[in-house]
Steps between C-alpha positions, in 0.01 A plus 500: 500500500612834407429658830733183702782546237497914595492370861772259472717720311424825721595219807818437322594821488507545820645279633767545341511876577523348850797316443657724308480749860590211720786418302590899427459530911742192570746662233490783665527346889795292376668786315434748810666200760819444244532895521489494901732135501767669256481829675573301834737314371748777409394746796586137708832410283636840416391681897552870316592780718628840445666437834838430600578219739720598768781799430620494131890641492498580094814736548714441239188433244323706232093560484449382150139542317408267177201622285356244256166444340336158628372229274153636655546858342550655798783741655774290726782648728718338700701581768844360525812511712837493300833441654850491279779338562843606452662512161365553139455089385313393845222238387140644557272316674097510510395415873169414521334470877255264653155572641397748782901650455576820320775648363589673834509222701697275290779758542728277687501242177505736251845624673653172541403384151624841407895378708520227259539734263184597300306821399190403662139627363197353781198625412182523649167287344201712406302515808836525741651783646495800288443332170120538334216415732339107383422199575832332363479134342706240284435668176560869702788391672639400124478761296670726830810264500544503116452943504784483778708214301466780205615794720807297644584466118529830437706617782814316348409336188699208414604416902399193610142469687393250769192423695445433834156426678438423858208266583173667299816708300635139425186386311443853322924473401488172382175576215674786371860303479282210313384771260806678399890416376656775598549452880864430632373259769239449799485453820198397717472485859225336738256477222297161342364325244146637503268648692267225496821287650495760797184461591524129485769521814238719699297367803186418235710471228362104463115703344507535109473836469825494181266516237312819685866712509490792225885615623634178423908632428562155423897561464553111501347482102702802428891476667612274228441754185769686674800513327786646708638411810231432807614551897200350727545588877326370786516485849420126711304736760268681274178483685325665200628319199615137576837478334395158358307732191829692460667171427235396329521792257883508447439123408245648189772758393716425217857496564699700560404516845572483868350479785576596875329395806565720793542333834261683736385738288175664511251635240654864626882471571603222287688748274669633772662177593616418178714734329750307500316237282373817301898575427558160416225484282567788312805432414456112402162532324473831378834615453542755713745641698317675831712762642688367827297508779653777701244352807650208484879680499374667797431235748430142523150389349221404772398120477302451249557810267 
């Protein structure tokens, strides 16, 4: 009957108008929880602050500012702290921090890294410090290491550049050295494999949440596209970052390679105990030839570095 068939159809059509808003609602509930999750994650991974932790001594360093357009259109500036060393062929070295840590407060290994005999550029992560105000992430954190990879560049063009990234810095060091050929060398310290790895050594690490992480910095899939020289560094008391994913990621690298495990060292001081195996390093994998260690000249060295 022509009257059924109208109903029927008419029926039809709404139902499936019905669907269609269930299914445009649910789109829009999943999209809307992804946002918050990913937004979490970073504000969680990163911990951004325009604060500085505990008394920075920069004296001796330069303010530095890098302007560069982001993939996203918009206006960038960071904030960096730059620190030459001695003499007109000193290697120039990115350093690239970990989370919660600016510029100011990694002071102390900025100078120390800057004893072994590099120019040092550290900069500051959108979000950090004084750099532009954001909510950084992976892809953020990217495009601000490559802008401050190109400024190093120009300062002394043709001078050999290295990178060096502490725990969060490690990760962010290790995808730019997998993307480029023109680094000198890298060096990683207390950093892993991946971020879902991390969270797997946590108190409820055992729930499946990997699949849910947006920030994955899976380093582990990247380390062995690097082509020069790798330096991993971890310390056996990192409370933070078990030194079993260190390993674990010097194991993925490509030679050459070498890795140190510092006895008693912490997520925070294991630097500080080891320049010594720095030196060595230096000079047997990259090289080098750090300036003597007038420290060391001075007086005796503590236990343990």
């Amino acid at each position: 009957m022509p009257f059924l068939s109208s109903f029927r159809n008419r029926r039809r059509a709404h139902v499936t108008a019905m669907l269609a808003a269930v299914l445009a609602g649910a789109a829009v509930a999943v999209s809307t929880g992804c946002s918050a999750l990913d937004a979490k994650q970073r504000s969680w991974i990163f911990q951004p602050s325009n604060r500085s932790w505990g008394q920075a001594d920069t004296a001796g360093m330069q303010d530095v500012w890098i302007a560069f357009r982001s993939e996203d259109g918009s206006d960038a500036r960071l904030h960096g702290l730059w620190m030459p060393a001695a003499g007109s062929q000193a290697p120039l070295l990115l350093y690239l921090h970990g989370a919660r840590w600016n510029v100011g407060t990694s002071a102390p290994r900025i100078r120390r890294l800057n004893s072994l005999g590099f120019s040092v550029l550290a900069v500051d992560y959108r979000g950090f410090g004084e750099s532009s105000a954001a909510l950084p992430s992976e892809q953020s954190a990217r495009e601000d290491a490559r802008a401050a990879w190109n400024w190093l560049a120009g300062q002394a063009p043709g001078r050999p550049r290295y990178l060096f990234g502490h725990s969060l810095g490690g990760a962010i060091a290790i995808d730019l050295a997998s993307q480029t050929d023109d680094e000198a060398g890298v060096m990683v310290e207390s950093t892993f494999t991946s971020i879902a790895d991390v969270v797997s050594t946590m108190r409820w690490g055992w729930l499946p949440v990997g699949p849910l992480i947006t920030q994955r910095f899976a380093s582990a899939d990247k380390v062995a596209a690097i082509r020069s020289p790798l330096l991993v560094v971890h310390g056996t008391a990192d409370a933070l970052i078990p030194s079993d994913l260190g390993r674990r990621l010097y194991e993925a690298a490509s030679e050459p390679k070498r890795f140190i495990l510092v006895d008693g060292g912490t997520h925070h001081n294991t630097q500080a105990r080891a320049m010594q195996q720095y030196r060595a390093a230096l000079k047997d994998l990259f090289g080098l030839q750090p300036p003597q260690d007038k420290t060391a000249r001075a007086r005796p060295m503590a236990a343990g570095g």
